[in-house]
MMTF fields as JSON, N, C-alpha, C and O atoms, coordinates in Angstrom:
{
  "mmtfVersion": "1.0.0",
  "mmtfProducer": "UNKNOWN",
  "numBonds": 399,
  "numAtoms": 400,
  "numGroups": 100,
  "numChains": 1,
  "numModels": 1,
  "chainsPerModel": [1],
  "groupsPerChain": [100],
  "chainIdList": ["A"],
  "bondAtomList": [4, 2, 8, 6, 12, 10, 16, 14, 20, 18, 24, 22, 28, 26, 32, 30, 36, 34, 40, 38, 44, 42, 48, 46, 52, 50, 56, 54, 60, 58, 64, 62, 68, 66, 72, 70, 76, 74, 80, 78, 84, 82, 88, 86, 92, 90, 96, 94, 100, 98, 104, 102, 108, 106, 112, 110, 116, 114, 120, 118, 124, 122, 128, 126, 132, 130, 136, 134, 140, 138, 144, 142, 148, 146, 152, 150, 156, 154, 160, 158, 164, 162, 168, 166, 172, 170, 176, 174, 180, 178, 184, 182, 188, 186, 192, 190, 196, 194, 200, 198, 204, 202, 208, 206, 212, 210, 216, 214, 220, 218, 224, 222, 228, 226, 232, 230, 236, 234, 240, 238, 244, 242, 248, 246, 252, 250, 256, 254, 260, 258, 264, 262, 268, 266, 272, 270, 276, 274, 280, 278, 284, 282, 288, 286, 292, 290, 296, 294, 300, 298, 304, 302, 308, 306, 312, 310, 316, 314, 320, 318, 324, 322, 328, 326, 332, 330, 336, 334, 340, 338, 344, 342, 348, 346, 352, 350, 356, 354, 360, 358, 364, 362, 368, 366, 372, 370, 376, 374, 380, 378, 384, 382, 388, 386, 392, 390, 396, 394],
  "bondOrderList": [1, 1, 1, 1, 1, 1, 1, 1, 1, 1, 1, 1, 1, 1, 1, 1, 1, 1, 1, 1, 1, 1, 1, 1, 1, 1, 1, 1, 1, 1, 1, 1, 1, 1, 1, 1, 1, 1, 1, 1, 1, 1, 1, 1, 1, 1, 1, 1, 1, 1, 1, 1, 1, 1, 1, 1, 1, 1, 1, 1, 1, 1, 1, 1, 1, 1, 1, 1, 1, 1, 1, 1, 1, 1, 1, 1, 1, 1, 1, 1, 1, 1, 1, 1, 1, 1, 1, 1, 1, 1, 1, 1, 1, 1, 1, 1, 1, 1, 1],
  "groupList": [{"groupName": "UNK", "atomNameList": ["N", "CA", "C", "O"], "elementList": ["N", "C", "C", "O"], "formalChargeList": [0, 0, 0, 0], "bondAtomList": [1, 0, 2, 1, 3, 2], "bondOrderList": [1, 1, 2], "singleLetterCode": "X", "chemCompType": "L-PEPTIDE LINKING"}],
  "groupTypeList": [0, 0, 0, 0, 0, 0, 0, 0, 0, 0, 0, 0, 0, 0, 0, 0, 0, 0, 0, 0, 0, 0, 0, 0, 0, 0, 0, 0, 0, 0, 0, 0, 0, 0, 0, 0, 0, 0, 0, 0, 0, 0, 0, 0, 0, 0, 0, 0, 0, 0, 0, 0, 0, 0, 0, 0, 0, 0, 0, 0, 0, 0, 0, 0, 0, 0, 0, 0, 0, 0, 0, 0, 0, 0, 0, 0, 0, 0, 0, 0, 0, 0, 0, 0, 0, 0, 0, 0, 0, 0, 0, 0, 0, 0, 0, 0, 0, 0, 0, 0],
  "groupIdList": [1, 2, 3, 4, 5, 6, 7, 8, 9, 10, 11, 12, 13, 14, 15, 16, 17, 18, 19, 20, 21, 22, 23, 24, 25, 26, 27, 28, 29, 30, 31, 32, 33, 34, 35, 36, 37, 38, 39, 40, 41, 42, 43, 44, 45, 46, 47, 48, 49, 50, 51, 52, 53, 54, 55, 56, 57, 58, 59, 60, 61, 62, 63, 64, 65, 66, 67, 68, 69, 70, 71, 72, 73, 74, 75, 76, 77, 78, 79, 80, 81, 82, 83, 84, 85, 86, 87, 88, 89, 90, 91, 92, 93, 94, 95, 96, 97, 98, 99, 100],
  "secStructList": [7, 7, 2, 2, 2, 2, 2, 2, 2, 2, 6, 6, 1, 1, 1, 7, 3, 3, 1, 2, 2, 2, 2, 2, 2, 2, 2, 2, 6, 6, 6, 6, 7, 7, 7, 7, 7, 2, 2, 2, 2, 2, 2, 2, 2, 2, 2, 2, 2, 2, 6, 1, 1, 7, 7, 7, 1, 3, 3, 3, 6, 6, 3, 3, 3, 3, 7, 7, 7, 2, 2, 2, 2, 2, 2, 2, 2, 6, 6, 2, 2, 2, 2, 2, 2, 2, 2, 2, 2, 2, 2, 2, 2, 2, 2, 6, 6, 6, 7, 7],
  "xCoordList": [170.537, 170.467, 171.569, 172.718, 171.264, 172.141, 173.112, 173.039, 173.954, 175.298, 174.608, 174.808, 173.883, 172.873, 172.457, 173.001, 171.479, 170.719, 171.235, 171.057, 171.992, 172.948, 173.638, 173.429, 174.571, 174.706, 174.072, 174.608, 172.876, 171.761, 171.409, 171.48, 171.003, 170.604, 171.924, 171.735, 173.254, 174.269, 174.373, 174.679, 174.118, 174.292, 172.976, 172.948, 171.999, 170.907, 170.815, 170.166, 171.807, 171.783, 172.084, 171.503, 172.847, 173.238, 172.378, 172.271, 171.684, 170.933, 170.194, 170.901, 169.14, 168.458, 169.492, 170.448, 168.985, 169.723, 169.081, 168.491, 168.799, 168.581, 169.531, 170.594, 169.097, 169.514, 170.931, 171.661, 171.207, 172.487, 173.157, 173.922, 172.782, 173.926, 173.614, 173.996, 173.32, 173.461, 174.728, 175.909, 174.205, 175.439, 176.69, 177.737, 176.569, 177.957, 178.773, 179.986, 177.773, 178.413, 179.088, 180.305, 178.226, 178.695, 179.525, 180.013, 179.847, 181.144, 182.521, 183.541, 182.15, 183.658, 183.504, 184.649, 182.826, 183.26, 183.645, 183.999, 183.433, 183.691, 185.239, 185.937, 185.19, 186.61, 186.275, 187.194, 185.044, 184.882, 184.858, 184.937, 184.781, 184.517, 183.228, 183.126, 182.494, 180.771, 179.855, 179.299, 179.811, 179.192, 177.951, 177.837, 176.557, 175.292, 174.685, 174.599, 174.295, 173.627, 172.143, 171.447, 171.87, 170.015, 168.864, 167.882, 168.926, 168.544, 168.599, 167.725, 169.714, 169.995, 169.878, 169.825, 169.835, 169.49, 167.862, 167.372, 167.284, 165.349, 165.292, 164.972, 165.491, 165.127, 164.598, 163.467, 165.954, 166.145, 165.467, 164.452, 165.937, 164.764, 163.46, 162.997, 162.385, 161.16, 161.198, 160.479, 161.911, 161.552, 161.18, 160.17, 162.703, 162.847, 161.902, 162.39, 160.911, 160.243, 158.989, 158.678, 158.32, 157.596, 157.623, 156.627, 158.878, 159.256, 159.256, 159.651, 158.991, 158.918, 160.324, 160.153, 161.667, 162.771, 163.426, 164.289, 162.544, 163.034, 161.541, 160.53, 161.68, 160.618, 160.963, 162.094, 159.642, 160.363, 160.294, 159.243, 161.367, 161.638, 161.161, 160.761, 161.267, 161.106, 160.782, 161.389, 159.646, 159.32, 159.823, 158.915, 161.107, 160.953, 160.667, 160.365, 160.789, 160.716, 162.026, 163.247, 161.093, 162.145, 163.535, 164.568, 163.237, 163.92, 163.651, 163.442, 163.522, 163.325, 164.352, 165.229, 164.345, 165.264, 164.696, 164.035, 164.792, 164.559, 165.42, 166.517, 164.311, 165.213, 165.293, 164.858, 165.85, 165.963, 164.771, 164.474, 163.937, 163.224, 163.246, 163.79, 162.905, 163.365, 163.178, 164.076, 162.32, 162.981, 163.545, 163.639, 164.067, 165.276, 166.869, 167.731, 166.555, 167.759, 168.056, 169.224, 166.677, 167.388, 167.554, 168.187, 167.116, 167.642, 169.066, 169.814, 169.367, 170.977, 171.745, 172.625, 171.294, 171.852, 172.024, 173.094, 171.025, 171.185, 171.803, 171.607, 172.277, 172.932, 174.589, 175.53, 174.414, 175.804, 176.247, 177.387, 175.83, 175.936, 176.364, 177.114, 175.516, 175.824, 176.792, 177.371, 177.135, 178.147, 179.544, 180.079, 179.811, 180.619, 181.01, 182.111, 179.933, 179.736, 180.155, 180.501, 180.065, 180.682, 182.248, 183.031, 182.537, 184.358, 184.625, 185.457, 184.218, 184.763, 184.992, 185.833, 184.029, 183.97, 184.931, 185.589, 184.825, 186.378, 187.508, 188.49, 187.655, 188.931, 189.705, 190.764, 188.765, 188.415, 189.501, 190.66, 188.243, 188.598, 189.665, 190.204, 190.135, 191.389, 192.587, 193.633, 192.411, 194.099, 193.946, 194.933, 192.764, 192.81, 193.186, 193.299, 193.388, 193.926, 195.42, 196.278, 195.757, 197.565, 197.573, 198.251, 196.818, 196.4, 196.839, 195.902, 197.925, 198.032, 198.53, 198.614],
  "yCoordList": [258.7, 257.304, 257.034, 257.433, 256.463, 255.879, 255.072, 254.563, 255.1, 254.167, 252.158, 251.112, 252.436, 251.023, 250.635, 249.709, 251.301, 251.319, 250.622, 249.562, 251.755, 251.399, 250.005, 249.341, 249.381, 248.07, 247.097, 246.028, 247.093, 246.425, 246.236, 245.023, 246.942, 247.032, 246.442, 245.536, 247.051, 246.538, 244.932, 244.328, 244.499, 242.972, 242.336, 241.121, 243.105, 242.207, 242.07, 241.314, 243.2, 243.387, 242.031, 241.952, 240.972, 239.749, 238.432, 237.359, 238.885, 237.507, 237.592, 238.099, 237.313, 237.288, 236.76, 235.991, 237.416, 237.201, 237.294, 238.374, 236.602, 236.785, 237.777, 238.121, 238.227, 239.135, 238.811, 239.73, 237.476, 237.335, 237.418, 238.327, 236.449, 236.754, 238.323, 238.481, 239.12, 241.031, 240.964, 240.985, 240.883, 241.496, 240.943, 241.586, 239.619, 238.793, 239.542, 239.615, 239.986, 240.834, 241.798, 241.924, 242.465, 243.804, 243.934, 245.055, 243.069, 243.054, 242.891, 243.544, 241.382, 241.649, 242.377, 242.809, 242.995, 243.947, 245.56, 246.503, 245.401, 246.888, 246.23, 246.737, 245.35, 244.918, 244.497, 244.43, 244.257, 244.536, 245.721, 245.899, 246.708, 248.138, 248.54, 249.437, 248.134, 248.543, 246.944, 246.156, 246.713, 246.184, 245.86, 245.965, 245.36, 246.331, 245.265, 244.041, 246.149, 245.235, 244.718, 244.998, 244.079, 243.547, 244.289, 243.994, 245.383, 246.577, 247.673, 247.981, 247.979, 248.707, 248.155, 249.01, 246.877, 246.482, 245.764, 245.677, 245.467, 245.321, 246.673, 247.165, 247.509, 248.949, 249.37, 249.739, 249.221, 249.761, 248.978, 249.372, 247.368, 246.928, 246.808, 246.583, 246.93, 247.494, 248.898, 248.968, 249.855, 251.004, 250.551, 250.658, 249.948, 249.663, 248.526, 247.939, 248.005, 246.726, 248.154, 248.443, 249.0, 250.269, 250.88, 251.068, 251.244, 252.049, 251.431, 252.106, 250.178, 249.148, 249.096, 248.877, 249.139, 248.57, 247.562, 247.2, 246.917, 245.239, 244.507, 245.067, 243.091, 242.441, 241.226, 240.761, 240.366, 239.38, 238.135, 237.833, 237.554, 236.64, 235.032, 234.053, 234.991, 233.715, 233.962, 234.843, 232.998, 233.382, 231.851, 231.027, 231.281, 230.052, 230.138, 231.174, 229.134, 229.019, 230.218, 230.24, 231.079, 232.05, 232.794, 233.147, 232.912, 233.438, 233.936, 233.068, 234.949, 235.578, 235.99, 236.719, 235.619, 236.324, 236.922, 236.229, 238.3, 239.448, 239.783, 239.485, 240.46, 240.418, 242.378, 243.323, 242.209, 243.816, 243.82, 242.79, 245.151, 245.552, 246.176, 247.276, 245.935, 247.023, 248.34, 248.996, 248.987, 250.524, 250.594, 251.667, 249.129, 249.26, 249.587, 250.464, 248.427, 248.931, 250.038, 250.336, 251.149, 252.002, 252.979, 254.034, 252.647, 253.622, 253.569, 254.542, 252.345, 252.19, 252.739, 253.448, 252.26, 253.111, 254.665, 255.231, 255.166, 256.486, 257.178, 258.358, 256.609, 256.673, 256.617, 257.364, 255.261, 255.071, 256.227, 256.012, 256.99, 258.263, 259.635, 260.559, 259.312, 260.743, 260.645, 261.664, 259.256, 258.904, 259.63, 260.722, 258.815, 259.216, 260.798, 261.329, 261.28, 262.864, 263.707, 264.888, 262.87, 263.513, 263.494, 264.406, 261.926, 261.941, 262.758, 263.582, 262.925, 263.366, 265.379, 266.2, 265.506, 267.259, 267.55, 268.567, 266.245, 266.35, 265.884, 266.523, 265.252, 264.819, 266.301, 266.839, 266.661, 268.124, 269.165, 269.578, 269.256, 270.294, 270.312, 271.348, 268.824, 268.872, 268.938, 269.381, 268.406, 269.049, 270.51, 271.229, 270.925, 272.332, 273.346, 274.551, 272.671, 273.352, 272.677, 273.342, 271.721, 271.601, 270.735, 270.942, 269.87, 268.895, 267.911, 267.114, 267.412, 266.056, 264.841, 263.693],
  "zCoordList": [-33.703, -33.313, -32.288, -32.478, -31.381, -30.13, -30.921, -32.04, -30.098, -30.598, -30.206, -30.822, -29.06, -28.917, -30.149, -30.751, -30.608, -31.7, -32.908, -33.508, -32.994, -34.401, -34.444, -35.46, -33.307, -33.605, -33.427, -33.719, -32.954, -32.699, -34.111, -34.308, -35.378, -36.38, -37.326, -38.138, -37.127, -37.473, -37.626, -38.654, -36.637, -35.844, -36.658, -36.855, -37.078, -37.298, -39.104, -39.827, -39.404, -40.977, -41.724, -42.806, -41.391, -42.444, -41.929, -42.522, -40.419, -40.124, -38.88, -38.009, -38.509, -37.526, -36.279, -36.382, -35.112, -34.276, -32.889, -32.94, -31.306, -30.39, -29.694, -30.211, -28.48, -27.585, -26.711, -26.34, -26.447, -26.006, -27.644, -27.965, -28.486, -30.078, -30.27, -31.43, -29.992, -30.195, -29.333, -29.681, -28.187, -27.537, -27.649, -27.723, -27.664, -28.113, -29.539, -29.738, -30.31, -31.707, -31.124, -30.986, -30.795, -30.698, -29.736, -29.587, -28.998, -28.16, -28.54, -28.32, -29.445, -30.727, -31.44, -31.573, -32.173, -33.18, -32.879, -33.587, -31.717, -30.857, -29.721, -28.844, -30.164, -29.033, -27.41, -26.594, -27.085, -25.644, -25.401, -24.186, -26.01, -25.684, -25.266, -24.428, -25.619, -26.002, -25.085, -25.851, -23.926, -23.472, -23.091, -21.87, -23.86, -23.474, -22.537, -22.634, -21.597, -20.654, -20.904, -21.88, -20.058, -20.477, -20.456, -21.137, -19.601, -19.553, -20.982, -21.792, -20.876, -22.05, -23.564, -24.448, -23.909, -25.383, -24.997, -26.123, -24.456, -24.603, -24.527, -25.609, -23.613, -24.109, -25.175, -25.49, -25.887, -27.345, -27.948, -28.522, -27.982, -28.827, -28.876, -29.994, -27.581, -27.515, -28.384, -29.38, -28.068, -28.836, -30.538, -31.235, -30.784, -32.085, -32.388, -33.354, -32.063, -32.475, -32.714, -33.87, -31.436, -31.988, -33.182, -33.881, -33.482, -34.777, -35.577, -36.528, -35.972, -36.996, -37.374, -38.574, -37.222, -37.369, -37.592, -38.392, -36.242, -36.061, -36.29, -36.715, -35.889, -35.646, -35.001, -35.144, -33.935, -33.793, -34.89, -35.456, -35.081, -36.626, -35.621, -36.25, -34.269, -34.041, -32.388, -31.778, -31.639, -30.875, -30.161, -30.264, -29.442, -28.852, -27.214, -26.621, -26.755, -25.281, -24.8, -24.961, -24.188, -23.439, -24.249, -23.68, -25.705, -26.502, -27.466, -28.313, -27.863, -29.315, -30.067, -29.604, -31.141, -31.95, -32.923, -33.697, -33.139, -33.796, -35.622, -36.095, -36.102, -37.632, -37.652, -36.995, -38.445, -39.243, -40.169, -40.775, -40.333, -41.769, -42.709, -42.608, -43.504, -44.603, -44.451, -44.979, -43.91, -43.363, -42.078, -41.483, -41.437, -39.66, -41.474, -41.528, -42.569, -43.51, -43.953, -44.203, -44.196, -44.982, -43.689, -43.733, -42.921, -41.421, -41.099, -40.995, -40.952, -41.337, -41.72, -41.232, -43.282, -44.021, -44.108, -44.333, -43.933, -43.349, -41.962, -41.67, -41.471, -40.425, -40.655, -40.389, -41.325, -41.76, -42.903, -43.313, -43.296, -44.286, -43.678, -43.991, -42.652, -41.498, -40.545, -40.171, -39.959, -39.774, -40.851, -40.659, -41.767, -42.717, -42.809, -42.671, -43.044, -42.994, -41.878, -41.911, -40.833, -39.411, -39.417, -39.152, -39.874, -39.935, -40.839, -40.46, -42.084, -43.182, -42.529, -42.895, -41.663, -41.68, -40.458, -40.238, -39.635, -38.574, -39.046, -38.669, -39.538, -40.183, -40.915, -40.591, -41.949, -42.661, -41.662, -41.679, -40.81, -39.844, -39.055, -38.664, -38.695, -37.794, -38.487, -38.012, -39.848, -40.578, -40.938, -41.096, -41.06, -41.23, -40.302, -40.53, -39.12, -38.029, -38.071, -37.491, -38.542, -38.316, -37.025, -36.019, -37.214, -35.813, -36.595, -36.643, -37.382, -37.872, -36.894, -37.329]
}
């Protein structure tokens, strides 16, 4: 899963949300680090509306705001697992080398 992806789904986990409130999230919660442009999050969320992930939760004048589904949750969740699993085997690995 793209790092897009993932906070896109992140952002949508406690409440439906339109496409400027995505990126507005994921901008603070990444610090301004992670900027997604308009391009790059419809992308993803066309893909992810395909894959049954998301959906749109509300269709207004020139705005949609999109929800999470119950398998965009347990995708998440699974992500967020393998995630975990990645720090845990570098973390692992880099004191095992004396990299503290």
């Amino acid at each position: 899963m793209s790092e897009t992806a993932f906070y896109i789904l992140l952002s949508l986990f406690k409440q439906p949300q339109h496409g400027y409130g995505i990126v507005k999230y994921v901008e603070g919660i990444t610090s301004g680090r992670l900027k997604l442009g308009s391009g790059t999050i419809y992308g993803t969320i066309t893909k992810m509306l395909k894959d049954h992930l998301i959906v749109v939760y509300a269709n207004e004048e020139r705005k949609k705001t999109y929800e999470i589904t119950e398998l965009g949750k347990v995708v998440i969740k699974q992500e967020m697992t393998r995630i975990e699993e990645l720090y845990t085997n570098a973390i692992a690995h880099w004191e095992g080398e004396g990299n503290e």
